[in-house]
Every structure is written in C-alpha cells, then in structure tokens.
Residue, then its C-alpha position, 0 to 999 in steps of 0.5 A: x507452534x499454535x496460537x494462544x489461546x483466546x481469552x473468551x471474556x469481554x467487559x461491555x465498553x464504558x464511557x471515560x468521563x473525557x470521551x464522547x462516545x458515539x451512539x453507535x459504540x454501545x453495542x460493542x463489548x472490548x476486552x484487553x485494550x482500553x479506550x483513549x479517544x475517538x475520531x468520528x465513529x472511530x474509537x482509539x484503543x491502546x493496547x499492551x503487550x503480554x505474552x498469550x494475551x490478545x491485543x483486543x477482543x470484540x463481541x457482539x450479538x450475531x449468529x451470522x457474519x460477513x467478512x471482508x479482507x484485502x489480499x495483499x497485491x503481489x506476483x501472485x495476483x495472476x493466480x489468486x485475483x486482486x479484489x477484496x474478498x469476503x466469507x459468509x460465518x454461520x455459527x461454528x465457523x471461523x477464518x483466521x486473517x495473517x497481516x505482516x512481512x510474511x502473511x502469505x507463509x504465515x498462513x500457508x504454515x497455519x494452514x498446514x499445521x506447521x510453525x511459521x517461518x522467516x521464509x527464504x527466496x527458494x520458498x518462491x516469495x515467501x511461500x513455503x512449500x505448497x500452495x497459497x491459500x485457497x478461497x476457502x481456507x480458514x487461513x488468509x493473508x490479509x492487510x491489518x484491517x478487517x470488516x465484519x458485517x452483522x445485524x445491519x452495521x459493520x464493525x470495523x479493525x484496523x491496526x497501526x502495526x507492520x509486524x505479524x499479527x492475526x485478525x480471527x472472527x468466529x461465531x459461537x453460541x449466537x455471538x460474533x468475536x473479533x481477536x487479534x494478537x501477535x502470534x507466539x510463534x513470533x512473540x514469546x518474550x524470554x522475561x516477564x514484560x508489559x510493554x506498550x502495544x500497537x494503536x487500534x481502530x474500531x468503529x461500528x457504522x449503520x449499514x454494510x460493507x460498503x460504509x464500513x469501507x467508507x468509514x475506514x477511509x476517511x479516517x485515512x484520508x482525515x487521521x492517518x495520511x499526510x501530504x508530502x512538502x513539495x516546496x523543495x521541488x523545481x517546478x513547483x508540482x503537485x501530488x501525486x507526481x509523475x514520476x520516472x523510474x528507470x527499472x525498465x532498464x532493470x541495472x542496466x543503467x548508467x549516468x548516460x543512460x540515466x541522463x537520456x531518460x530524464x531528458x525523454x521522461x522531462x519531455x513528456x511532463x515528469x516532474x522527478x526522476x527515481x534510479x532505481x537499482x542499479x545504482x548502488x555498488x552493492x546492496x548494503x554498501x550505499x554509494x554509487x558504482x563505476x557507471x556513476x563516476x560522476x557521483x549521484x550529487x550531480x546527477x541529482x543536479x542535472x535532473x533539477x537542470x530539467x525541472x525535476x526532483x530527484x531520487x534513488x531506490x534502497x534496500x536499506x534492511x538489507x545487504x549483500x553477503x559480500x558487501x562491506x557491512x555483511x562482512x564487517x559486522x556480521x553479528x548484525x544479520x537476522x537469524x531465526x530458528x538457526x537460519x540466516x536466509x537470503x532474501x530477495x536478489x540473494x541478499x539478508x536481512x539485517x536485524x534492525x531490533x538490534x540497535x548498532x544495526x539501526x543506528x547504522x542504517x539511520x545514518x547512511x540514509x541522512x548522509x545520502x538524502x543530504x549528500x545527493x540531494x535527495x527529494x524523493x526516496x524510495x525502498x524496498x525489500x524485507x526490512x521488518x526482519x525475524x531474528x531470534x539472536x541472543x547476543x542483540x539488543x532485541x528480546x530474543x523472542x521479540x525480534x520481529x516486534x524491535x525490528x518493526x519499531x525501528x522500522x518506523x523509528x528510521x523511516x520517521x525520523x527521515x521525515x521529521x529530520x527532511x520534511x521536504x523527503x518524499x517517502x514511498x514504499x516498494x515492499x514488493x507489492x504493498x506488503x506490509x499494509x497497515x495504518x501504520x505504514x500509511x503514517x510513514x510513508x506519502x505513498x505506496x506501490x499498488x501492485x507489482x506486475x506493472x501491467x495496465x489489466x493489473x493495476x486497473x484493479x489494484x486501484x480499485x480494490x486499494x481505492x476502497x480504503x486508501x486515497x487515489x493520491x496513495x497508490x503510486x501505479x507503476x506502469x511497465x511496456x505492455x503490448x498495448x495500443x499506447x492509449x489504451x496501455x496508459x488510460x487507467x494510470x491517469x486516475x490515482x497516483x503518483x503515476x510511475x513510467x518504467x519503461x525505456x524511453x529508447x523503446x517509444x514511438x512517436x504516437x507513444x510520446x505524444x499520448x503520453x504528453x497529453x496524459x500527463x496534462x490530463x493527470x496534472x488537471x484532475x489530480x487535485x479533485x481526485x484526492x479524495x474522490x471514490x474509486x469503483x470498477x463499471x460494468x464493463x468487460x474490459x480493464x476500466x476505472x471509474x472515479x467519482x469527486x466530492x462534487x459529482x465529476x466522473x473520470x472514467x478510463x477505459x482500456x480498448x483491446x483488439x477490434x473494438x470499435x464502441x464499447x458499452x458502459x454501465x456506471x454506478x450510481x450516476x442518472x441525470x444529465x451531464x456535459x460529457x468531454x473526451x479528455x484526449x481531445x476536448x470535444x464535449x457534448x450533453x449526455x443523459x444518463x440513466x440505467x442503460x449506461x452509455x456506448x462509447x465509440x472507440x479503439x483503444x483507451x478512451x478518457x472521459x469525463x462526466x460533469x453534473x450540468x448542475x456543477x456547469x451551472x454552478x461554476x457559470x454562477x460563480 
C-alpha cells in the first residue's frame, strides 16, 4: 500500500500573541500542525491525527538541499557503517526517511514496492527479503530527526514518537518540502477520527549541519533528558554509572555464578550489577528459575552488601509461546495481516494497544521493581508491536499507534511510580530512537556489536545529537590488548562490563580498575561535552568540556609504537597528563596536531593553560 499523498499547501507561520517567536522562524511556511510554544530556536508543534493527512509540512525557498539522517546502530553496522549520512537534492530529487521499530523493513518494502510488514526473525532482524538500503536509495531507515541544509541555515525535525512514521524532503519548482505522516500502511483507522498527535520540534538556525546538530542537542540536554535519582543507590554514585552486566556468560548463569561476578565486577569500581537473561523462567513468565532458588530479592540484597545497585533485564513486550501468559491468554498476542510472527530468541510480541495485555505488564513490572528491589531496570526486544485484531481494545487499523502510547504509558508510570528506577533501554541497538524515547528512558544502548572499533564510532556518530551520559556503551571480550579494548569506554556512558570476569588477567583488572577512577573523574564535566572523532587511523574518540578540556582515547592495535593525532579545533598551549599514570608535561598545539608515544589505549587529557591558571586563581 503507498503512502498518501502529500498535501502541497502551506500557511506561512504567524505569531500567536503568547509566543515569542524567534527571528530566525519567519522564513518557515508549516502546514497540518499549529504552534504551541518554543524552547530556544526551537518551535513546539501539536499535531493531529487524520487518516492520509501528514503530520506537519515545512517549505522554504531553496532549489538545493542537503540532508542529514542518523542509521539506526544495530548488527548491521558492519555492512553499512555507523556515521550519519547525508544527500545532496538538487530539484526533482527526493529521499524518504523510515523512523520506528521496523525502519529498516519498512524501507526496504517501500523501496521494493512492496506493503510493509511485522517482519519476523527468518527476515534476519528485521529485513525482509533482500538487501538493506543502499547509500543511494530513495528510501532509509533513520532516527525521528532529520536535518536539512539550504540557503546558509539548517532546519531542523525532530518528532516525540516511537511508532513509524516518515520524514520525506523534495525539491520541486525551487522549493525545498519537508513532510511527515504516519504511514497508512500502519495507520488506516476503520472510523471517523481526530485524535491528538505526536510533539514536533523544528528549528531553522544560521549556518549548517554542524549548528543544526548542535541546536537539536541542546534541546535534548535542556528539554528533553532527565537525570536519574540515584539517592536509592549504596555508595552514592554518580551518572552514568559503571555498570556490570552478566550477558557475557549469555544464560549460563546462576546465583553462583552471579555472585562471583558481582564480587569481581565490585572489585574493579561497578557501582550496580544487571543479570541480564537468563534469569527468568521464561519469557513472559517474570520469576526467577531453578538456578536462582534463593530468589531475586536476595541477590539484590547481596549486591547492596557490596556497594552496588541492582537490577534485571526483561523482554516485558513479549512472551514465550509455552509460557503462561501465551497460553492463558492468547488473545493478547499481536497479529497483522493474519500472521502472529515469532520474534527475537523465538518469542511474540503482545499487543500492548489492547488494554488487559497493558495493564497486565504494568503490573508484573511494579511487583518485580518492589519484590526484588530494584534500582536499575533494563528491557529489551520488540514492544511497540503491529496488531490488526478486531476483538482489541485498539482501533484495528491503529494497533501500532496504541501499542506505542502504552509503551510510554508503562515505561512512565514505572518512573513516576519508582523515581529511584533507573530505566535503560536495550531494543537491539537503539531502535526506535526518537525524542520520545529519550524522555522515558536515563539511557540507551549505543550499539549492539559490543566491540571497542564499534562502539567508538556509535559514540561519535550518537554524540552529535544525544549527551555522553545517554549511551550506555557495552563492552564485550574483544582480542585486544586490555588498554586498548577498554580506552574509548572511558568517554560517555553508562560503561557496561559484559564479559566474564573468570576470563580476566591480572593486567586485565588492573586497567580496568584504573579505568573506572579515570570514568568516575571525568564523568561530571563529560555531560554536556562535544563528542568528534580526530584524525587519526585507528578507533579514537575526542571529547571536548564546556571549559575547554580535552579527553582523548585512542585504541593502539598491533606494532604501533607512536601514533599521530590531528585534533579539531584545539591550538595554543595546554598542560597534557597521560590519564593512565598521571605524568603530566606542556604541550603546544597547532595544526600539525600531536605524536603520541605508545602500544596499546592510550588516555590523554588536554587543559587550556589558561583553565590551569584559572583554577590556581580560585
């Protein structure tokens, strides 16, 4: 089924007598949604529901346009690369953006002509038959944000929504159109309705790309993230935490086992211990099996014991054909278009559109957060499900869109109801990624490979809009020197062990203990610190504080014995310390960069000798 079509009129935006506009607005023509406020250059649109109506429409005057998305990082980062790509439009071109649980199949049916799908696990994670999109395909899978720059600024979309929708530019008759709808394949209600629509953000700043992105993240950092309440925590940590997470052991686990990992894990500076799956007797049937006989309240006990929070993994939208709630009430599983698919590790997907199913969840997830005393919680899999059933509470043609509204009606009710509940998401790789999400959650996986080349360059590529305290950066057993396998999960965070501490060296704890003080010192200034990627030919990551400060992690492979580092933007003079040992020495940059002597990760810090000079003042 093809999208709808456009609406081509536009209404150039007025001033509401209660909104400041800023200057930069009046270019803009918005058609569809209506202005509510602004933050910043940021306007605030509300939107509607209408069947074949988009969301909002945006046009200026440009003949020329250059757009920039972020791919979604998952396991197909290895074949497609996790940097934000961007396309030039000259008139007559156009690209469609796919945001949502199944961007990637979504555009790949759109792509092929095809309806789209609740794709199932044979479509190897979410592909449906074929290849994924191609660089130069009209059709991507993006995150709910898009950037367009023309005419010397940079507009900027971003939408609060975790269902599908699409973000389509074109240019035609020497004007640039920005349109977003939800699809109809997804959202065909079967009566009359007007209902209230997701938040909108747009902005158009002086300048390009660059400012764009800088704009859209401070408005995360001031508008839409919230930092978690740690004060239920031992220890008193800060965040983003280090965190242990015992899926390097997959579901071999036990309260053994577990308890070995927290004592190793403790050791080292964690400051809160996830048992990830494993732990449950099945998906959907939420207590804890045979190899936990002692209870998950005790386990949560003992990690307290040692200084840490606690917390669990849980595929809460879904559930295990054999398990209980699957064959109690099987009305409650999502179906579309006649297919009730099995999803990840073989599971369905409930319906969360269809209220018992919600309610249901609800209610399991308050009894473990108060029954094992929970302080950090931690789910995964497909949970904004598509479900076309007529015997739910759901509008059959609007299961998506219910599914989605429960979804962020249980994961905010769990933070109002439990403030103390630290809340990260783990949807295989960060997808959905919307504003929306970013509100419900204190953080989300960065990328699912688990591998320090990998995540190097999520972090960068999601440091350009989301803050370094948002990316909880996994880090599996890569066949790395310990320093140079651990160096770049020093920036951002929260930084997640994941393999198994039986498998460590001596020289392996000790980096790591060293690591995590270096994490904990630099965590607080690295919050709203810029994130870039040097010049340099190896894994690097180069963060830069408000007050000038340089973090710089650089992973050494093989026989390198100095490396050469070309950094953006810093010239002057500057006191250099190796974080690792805490020599120190001046140093004066300019554009040749610097050469770094070393053979594996190498942590170095970089402080303006005016900031030294500053802080000998005060």
């Amino acid at each position: 089924m093809p999208l709808a079509a456009p609406v081509t009129t536009t209404a150039l935006l007025s001033t509401a007598p209660t909104l400041r506009e800023p200057t930069t607005m009046t270019d803009f023509g918005i058609a569809h949604a209506t202005v509510e406020d602004h933050v910043g250059p940021f306007l605030r649109l509300a939107t509607r529901l209408t069947p074949a109506a988009p969301l909002a429409e945006i046009e200026l005057e440009a003949n020329e346009a250059v757009v920039e998305w972020l791919h979604l990082f998952s396991w197909d980062a290895a074949d497609r690369g996790v940097v934000t790509p961007t396309r030039r439009l000259a008139e007559g071109d156009l690209i469609c953006l796919h945001a949502g649980p199944y961007g990637t199949a979504d555009a790949v049916a759109q792509r092929n002509g095809e309806p789209m799908r609740f794709p199932d696990i044979k479509d190897g994670h979410r592909y449906l038959e074929g290849a994924a999109p191609g660089p130069d395909d009209d059709h991507q899978d993006a995150a709910a944000w898009t950037l367009v720059e023309l005419a010397g600024q940079c507009a900027v979309l971003a939408w609060e929504y975790s269902g599908s929708l699409t973000i389509e530019v074109t240019v035609r008759d020497g004007r640039t159109r920005i349109t977003s709808r939800l699809p109809s394949d997804t959202f065909h209600p079967t009566g009359s309705v007007d209902w209230e629509g997701p938040v909108g953000w747009v902005a158009l700043v002086p300048g390009g790309l660059d400012e764009g992105t800088a704009a859209l993240r401070s408005l995360v950092i001031d508008e839409v993230v919230t930092a978690p309440d740690l004060s239920g925590m031992p220890g008193d940590p800060e965040f983003p935490c280090v965190v242990a997470n015992s899926w390097g052991v997959q579901e071999n686990t036990s309260t053994e086992r577990i308890i070995g990992m927290m004592d190793a894990t403790a050791a080292i500076g964690a400051e809160v211990f996830v048992v990830d799956k494993g732990w449950e007797r099945s998906v959907g049937d939420w207590h804890a099996n045979d190899r936990f006989a002692s209870g998950m309240r005790w386990l949560s006990d003992e990690a307290r014991s040692r200084g840490l929070g606690f917390g669990v993994w849980c595929g809460f939208g879904n559930a295990d054909p054999a398990s209980p709630v699957a064959l109690e009430h099987p009305e409650w599983l999502a179906s579309w278009r006649g297919m009730t698919p099995k999803l990840s590790f073989g599971n369905h997907a409930l319906c969360l559109g269809h209220d018992p199913a919600r309610d249901w969840i609800l209610d399991e997830l308050r009894r473990m957060v108060d029954e094992f005393g929970l302080t950090w919680f931690l789910h995964d899999f497909e949970s904004i499900a598509r479900c076309d059933r007529e015997d739910h509470t759901h509008d059959a043609g609007a299961g998506e869109h219910a599914a989605e509204r429960a979804w962020h009606h249980i994961l905010r009710t769990l933070r109002t109801e439990f403030p103390q509940l630290v809340l990260e998401n783990c949807w295989n790789g960060a997808r959905p990624l919307d504003l929306a999400m970013v509100r419900s959650h204190h953080t989300t996986i960065t990328e699912d490979h688990c591998r320090t080349h990998w995540n190097s360059l999520a972090k960068v590529g999601l440091g350009r809009y989301l803050p370094l305290d948002w990316q909880s950066a996994y880090m599996g057993a890569d066949e790395l020197s310990p320093r140079a396998r651990i160096a770049p999960y020093v920036i951002g965070g929260p930084w997640v062990l994941m393999d198994d501490p039986e498998t460590w060296s001596d020289e392996t704890r000790e980096a790591m203990g060293q690591a995590a003080a270096v994490f904990k010192r630099w965590r607080g200034p690295l919050r709203t610190a810029t994130v870039r990627r040097p010049i340099v030919d190896v894994d690097s990551v180069q963060a830069t504080t408000e007050d000038g400060r340089v973090l710089l992690a650089v992973s050494l492979q093989g026989d390198v014995d100095e490396v050469h580092v070309a950094l953006d933007g810093l010239e002057g003079r500057y006191i250099l310390c190796d974080e690792w040992t805490g020599e120190t020495r001046p140093v004066t940059l300019d554009d040749k960069g610097l050469r770094l002597a070393g053979s594996d990760g190498l942590l170095i810090s970089l402080t303006p000798l005016r900031t030294v000079a500053d802080r000998a003042d005060a």
